[in-house]
TIRO-2110 file (N, C-alpha, C; in Angstrom, 1 decimal):
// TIRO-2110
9.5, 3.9, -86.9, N, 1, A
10.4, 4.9, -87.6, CA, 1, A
10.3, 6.2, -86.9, C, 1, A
11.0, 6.7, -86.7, N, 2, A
11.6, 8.2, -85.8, CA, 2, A
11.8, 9.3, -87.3, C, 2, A
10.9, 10.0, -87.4, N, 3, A
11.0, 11.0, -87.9, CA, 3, A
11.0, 12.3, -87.1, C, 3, A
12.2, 13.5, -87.5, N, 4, A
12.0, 14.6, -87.0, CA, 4, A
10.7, 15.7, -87.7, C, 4, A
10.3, 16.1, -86.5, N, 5, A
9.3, 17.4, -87.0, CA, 5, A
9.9, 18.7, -87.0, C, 5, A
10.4, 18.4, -86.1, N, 6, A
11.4, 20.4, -86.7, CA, 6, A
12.6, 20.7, -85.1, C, 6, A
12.9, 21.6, -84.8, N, 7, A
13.9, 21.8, -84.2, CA, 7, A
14.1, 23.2, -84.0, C, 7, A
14.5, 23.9, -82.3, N, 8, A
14.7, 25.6, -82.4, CA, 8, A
16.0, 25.5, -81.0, C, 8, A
16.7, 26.3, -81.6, N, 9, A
17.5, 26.6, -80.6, CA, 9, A
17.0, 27.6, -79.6, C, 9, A
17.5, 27.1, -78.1, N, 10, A
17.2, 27.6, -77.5, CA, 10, A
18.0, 29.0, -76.9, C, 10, A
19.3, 28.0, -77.1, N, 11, A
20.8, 28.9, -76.7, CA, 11, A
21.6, 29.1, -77.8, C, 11, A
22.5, 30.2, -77.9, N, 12, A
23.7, 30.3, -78.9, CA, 12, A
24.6, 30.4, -78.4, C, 12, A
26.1, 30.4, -78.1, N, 13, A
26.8, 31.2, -77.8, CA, 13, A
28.4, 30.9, -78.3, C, 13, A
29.1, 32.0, -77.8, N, 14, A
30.8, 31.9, -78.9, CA, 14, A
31.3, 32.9, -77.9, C, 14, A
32.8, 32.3, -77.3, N, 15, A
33.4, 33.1, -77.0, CA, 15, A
35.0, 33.0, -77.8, C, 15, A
35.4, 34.0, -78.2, N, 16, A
36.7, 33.6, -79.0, CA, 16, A
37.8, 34.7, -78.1, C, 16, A
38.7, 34.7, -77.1, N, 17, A
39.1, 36.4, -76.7, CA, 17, A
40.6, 35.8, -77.0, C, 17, A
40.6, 34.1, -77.9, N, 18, A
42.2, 34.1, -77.7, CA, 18, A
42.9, 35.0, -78.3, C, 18, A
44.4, 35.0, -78.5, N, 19, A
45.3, 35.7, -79.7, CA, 19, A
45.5, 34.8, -80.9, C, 19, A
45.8, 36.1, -81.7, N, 20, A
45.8, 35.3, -82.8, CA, 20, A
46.8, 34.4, -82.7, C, 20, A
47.0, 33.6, -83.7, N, 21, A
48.1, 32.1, -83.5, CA, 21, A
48.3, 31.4, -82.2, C, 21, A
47.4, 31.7, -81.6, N, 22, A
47.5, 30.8, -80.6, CA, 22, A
46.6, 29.1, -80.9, C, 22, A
47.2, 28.0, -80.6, N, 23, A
46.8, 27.0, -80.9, CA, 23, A
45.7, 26.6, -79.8, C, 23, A
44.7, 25.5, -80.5, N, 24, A
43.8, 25.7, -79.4, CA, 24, A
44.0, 24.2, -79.4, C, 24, A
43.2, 23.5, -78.3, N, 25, A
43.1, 22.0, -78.2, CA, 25, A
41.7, 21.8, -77.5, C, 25, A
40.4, 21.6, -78.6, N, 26, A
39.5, 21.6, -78.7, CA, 26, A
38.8, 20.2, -78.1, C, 26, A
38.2, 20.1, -77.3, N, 27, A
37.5, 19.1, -76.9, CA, 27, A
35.6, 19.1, -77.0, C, 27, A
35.0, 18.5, -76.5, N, 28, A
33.3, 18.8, -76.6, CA, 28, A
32.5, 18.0, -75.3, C, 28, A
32.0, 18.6, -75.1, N, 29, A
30.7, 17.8, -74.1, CA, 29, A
29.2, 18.1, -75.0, C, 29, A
28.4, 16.9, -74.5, N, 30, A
27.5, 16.8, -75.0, CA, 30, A
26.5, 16.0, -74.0, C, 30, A
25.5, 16.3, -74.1, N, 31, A
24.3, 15.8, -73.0, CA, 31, A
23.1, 15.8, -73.9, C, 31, A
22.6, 14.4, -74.3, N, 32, A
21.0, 14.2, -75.0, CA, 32, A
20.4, 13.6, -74.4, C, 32, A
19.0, 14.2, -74.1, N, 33, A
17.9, 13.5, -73.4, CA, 33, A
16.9, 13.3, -74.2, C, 33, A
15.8, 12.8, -73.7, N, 34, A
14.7, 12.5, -74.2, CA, 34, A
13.4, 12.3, -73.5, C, 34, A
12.4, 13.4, -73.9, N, 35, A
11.1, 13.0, -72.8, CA, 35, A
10.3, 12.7, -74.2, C, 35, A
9.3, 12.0, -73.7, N, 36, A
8.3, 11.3, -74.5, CA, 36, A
6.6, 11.9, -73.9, C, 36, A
6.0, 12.0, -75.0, N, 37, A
4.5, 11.9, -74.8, CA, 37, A
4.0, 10.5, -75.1, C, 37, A
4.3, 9.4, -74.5, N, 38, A
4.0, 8.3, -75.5, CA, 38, A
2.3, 8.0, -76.0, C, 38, A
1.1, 8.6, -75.4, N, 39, A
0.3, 8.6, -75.6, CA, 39, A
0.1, 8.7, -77.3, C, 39, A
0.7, 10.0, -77.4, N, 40, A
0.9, 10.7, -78.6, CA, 40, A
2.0, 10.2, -79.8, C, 40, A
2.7, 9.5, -79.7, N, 41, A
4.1, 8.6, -80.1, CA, 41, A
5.0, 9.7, -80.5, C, 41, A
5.2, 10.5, -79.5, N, 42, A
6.2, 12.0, -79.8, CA, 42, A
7.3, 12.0, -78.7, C, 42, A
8.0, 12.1, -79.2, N, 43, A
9.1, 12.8, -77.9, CA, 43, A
10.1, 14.0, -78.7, C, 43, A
10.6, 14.9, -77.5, N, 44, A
11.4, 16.0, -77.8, CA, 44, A
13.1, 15.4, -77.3, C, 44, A
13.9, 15.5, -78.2, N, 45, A
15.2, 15.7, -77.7, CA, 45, A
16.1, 16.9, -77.9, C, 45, A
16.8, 16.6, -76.4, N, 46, A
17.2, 18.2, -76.1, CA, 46, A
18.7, 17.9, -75.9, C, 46, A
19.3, 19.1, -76.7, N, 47, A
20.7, 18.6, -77.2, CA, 47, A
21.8, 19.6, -76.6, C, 47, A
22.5, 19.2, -75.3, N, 48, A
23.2, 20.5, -74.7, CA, 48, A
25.1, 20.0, -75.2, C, 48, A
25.4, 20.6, -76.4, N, 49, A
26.1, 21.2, -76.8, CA, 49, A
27.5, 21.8, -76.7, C, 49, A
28.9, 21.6, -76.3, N, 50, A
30.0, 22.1, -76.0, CA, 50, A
31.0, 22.1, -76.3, C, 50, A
32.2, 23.5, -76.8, N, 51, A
33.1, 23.0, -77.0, CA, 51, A
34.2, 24.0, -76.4, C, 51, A
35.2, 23.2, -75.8, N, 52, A
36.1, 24.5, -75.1, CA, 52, A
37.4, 24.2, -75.6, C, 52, A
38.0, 24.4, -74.8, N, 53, A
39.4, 24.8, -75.1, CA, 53, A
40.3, 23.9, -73.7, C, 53, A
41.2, 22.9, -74.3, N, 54, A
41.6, 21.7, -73.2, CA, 54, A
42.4, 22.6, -72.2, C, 54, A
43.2, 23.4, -72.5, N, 55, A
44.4, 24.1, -72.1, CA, 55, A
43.6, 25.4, -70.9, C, 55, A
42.5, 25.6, -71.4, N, 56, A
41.6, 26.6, -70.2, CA, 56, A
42.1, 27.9, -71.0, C, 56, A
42.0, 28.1, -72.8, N, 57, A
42.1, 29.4, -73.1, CA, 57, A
40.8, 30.2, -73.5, C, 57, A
40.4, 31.0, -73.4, N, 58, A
39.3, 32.2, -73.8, CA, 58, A
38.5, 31.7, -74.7, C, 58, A
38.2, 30.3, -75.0, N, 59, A
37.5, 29.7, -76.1, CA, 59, A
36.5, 29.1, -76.0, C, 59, A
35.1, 28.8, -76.7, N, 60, A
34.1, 28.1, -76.3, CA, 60, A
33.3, 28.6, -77.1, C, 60, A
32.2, 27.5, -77.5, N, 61, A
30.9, 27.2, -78.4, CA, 61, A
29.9, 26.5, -77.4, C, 61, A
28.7, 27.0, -77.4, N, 62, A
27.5, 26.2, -76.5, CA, 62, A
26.5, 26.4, -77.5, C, 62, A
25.6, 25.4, -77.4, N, 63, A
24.1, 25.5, -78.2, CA, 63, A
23.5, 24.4, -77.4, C, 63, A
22.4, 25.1, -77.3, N, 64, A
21.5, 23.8, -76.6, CA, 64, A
20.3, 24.4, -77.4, C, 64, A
19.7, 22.7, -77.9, N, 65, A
18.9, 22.9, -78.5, CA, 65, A
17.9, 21.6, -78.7, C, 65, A
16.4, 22.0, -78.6, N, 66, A
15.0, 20.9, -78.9, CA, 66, A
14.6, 20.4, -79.6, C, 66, A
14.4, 19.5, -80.2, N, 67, A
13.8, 18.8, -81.4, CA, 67, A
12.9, 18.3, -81.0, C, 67, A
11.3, 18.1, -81.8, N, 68, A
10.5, 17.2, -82.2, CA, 68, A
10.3, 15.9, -82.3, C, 68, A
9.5, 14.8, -82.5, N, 69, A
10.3, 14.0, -83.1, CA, 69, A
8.8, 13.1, -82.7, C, 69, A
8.7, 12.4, -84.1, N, 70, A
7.3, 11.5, -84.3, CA, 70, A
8.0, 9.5, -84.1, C, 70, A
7.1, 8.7, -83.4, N, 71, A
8.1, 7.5, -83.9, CA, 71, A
6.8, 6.2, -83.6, C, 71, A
7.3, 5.1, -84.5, N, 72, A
6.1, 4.4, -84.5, CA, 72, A
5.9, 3.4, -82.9, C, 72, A
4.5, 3.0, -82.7, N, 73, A
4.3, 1.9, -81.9, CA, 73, A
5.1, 0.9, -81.8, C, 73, A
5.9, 0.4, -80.8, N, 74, A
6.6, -1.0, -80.9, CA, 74, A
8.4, -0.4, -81.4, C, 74, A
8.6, 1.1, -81.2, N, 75, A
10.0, 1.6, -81.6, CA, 75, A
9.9, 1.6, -79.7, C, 75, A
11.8, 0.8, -79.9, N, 76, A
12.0, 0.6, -78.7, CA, 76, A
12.9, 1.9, -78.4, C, 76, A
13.0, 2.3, -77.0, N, 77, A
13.6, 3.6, -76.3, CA, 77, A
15.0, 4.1, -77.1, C, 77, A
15.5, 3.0, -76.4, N, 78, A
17.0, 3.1, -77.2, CA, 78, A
17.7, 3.2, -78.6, C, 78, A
16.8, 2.8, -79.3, N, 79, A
16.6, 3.3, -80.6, CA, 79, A
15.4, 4.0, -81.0, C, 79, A
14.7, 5.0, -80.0, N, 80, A
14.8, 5.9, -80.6, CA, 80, A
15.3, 7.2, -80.0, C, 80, A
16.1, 6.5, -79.1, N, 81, A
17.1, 7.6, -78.4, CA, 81, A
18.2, 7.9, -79.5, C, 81, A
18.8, 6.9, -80.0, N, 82, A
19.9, 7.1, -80.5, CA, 82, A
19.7, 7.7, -82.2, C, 82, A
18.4, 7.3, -82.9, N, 83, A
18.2, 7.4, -84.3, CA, 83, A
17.6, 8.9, -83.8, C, 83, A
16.6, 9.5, -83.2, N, 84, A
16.3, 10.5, -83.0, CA, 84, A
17.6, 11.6, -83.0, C, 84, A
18.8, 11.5, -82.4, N, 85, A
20.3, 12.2, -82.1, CA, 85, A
20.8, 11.8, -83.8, C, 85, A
20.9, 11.0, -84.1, N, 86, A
21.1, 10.6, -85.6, CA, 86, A
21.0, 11.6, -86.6, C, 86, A
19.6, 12.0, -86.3, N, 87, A
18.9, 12.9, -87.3, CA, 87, A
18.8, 14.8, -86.8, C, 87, A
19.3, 14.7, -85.3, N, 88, A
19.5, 16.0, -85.5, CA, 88, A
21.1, 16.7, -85.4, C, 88, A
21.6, 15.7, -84.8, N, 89, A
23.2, 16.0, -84.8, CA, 89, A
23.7, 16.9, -86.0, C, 89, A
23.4, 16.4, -87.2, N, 90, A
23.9, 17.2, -88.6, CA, 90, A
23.2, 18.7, -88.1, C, 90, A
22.6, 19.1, -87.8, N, 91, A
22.2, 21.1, -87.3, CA, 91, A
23.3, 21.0, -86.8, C, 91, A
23.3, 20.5, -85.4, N, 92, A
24.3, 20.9, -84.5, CA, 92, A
25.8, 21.1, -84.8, C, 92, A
26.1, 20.1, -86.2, N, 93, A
27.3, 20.7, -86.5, CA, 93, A
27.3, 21.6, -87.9, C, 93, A
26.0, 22.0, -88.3, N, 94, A
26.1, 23.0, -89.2, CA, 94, A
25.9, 24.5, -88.4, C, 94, A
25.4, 24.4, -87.1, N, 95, A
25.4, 25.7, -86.4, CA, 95, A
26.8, 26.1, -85.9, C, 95, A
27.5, 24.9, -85.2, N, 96, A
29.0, 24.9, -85.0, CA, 96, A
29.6, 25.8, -86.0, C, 96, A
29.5, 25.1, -87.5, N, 97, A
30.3, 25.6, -88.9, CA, 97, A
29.7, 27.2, -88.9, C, 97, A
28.8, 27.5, -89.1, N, 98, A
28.0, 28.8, -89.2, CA, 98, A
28.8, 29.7, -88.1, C, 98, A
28.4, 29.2, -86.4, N, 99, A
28.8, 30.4, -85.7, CA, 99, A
30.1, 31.4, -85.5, C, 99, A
30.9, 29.7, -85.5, N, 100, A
32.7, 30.2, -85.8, CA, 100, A
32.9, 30.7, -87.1, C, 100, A
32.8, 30.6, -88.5, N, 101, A
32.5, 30.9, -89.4, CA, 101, A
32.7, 32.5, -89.5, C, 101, A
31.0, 32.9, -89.0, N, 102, A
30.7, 34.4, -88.7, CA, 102, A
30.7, 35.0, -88.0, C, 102, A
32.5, 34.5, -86.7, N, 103, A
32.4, 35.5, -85.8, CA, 103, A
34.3, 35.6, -86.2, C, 103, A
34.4, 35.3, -87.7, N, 104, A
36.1, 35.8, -88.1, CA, 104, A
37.3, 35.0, -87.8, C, 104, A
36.9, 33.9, -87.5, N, 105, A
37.4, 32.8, -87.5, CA, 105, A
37.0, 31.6, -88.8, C, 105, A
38.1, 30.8, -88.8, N, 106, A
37.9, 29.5, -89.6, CA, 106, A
36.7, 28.6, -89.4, C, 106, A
35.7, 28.4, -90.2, N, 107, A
34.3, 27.6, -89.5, CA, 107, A
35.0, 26.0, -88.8, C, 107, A
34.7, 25.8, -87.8, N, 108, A
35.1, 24.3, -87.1, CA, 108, A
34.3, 23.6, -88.0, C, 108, A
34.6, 22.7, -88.3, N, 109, A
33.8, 21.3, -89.0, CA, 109, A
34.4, 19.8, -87.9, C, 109, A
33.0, 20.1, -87.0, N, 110, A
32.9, 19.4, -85.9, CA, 110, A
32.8, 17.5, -86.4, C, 110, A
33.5, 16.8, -85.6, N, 111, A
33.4, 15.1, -86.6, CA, 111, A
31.9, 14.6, -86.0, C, 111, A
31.7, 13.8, -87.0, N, 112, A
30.4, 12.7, -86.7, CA, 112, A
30.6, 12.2, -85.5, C, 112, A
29.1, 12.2, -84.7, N, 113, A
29.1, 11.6, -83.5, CA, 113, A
28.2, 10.6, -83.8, C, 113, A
28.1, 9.5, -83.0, N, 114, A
26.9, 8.6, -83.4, CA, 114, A
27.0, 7.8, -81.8, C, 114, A
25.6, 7.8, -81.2, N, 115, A
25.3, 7.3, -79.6, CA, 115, A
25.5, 5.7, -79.8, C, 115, A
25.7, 5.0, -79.3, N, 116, A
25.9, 3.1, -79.0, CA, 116, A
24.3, 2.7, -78.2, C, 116, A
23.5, 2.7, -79.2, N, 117, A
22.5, 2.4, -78.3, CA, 117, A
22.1, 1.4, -77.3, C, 117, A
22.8, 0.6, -77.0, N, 118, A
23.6, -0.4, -75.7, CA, 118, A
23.9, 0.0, -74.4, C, 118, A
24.6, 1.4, -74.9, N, 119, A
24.3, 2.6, -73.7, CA, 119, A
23.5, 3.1, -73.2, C, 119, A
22.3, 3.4, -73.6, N, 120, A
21.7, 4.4, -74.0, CA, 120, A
20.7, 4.1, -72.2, C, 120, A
20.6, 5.0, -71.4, N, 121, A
19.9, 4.6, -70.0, CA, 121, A
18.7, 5.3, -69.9, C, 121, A
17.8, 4.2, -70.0, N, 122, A
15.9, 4.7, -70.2, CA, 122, A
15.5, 4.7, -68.6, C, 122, A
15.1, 5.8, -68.1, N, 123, A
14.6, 6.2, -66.9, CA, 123, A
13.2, 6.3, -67.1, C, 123, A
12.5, 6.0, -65.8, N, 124, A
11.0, 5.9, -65.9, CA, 124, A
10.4, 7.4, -65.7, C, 124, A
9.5, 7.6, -66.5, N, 125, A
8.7, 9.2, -66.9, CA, 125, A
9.0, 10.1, -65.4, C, 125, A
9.5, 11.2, -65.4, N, 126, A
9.4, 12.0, -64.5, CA, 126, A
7.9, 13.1, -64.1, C, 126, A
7.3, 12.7, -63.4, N, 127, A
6.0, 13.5, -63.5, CA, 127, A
5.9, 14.9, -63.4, C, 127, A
6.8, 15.7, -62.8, N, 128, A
7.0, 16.9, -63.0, CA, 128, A
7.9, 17.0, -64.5, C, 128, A
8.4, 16.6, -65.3, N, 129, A
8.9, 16.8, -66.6, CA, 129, A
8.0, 17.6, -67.5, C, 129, A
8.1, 19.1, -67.9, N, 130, A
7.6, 19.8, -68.4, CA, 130, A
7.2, 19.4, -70.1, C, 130, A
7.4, 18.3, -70.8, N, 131, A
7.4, 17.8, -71.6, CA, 131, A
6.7, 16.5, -71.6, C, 131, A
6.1, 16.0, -70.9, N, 132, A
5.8, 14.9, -70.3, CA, 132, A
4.0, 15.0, -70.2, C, 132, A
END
């Protein structure tokens, strides 16, 4: 079982310089990793965050941010690559709602993402990995 221990942003950021009524056509990138202590049954996932504007207008949302994360003996990578994103995804779109929100705009209410853990590509421990 993949329990989160907690979570800090590392990055914030908002750029809004469109005009008013101008329509936007919102897209998102998103990049989750995952290093592991497995000694310790812990890994941190780090969540880089994006949203621009398809058209190339004055628009954009970034957060990248690290989570915690406890999981039992015999939890395979891939799930708990994917349940670990599961459980912190909901921040990432409550910081979304919050940032646009309180910079005078309409809060975005970003859609559910969910990873296909089928996908999901487990690479062998990097020894210089500052987390590791």
């Amino acid at each position: 079982m993949v329990i989160l221990k907690g979570y800090k942003v590392n990055k914030m950021s908002i750029e809004n310089r469109v005009q008013p009524g101008t329509e936007l056509k919102l897209q998102n990138t998103l990049n989750y990793n995952v290093n592991y202590a497995e000694a310790d049954k812990k890994c941190w996932g780090i969540v880089n965050f994006g949203i621009t504007d398809a058209n190339a207008q004055p628009f954009g949302v970034n957060i990248e941010m690290v989570a915690e994360f406890t999981y039992d003996e015999g939890d395979e990578k891939p799930i708990i690559h994917t349940t670990s994103f599961d459980a912190v995804f909901p921040y990432i779109r409550m910081l979304v709602t919050n940032l646009t929100s309180q910079s005078g705009m309409p809060g975005l209410i970003i859609p559910i993402m969910k990873l296909n853990p089928n996908t999901v590509k487990v690479e062998e421990k990097k020894e210089n990995s500052p987390l590791n």
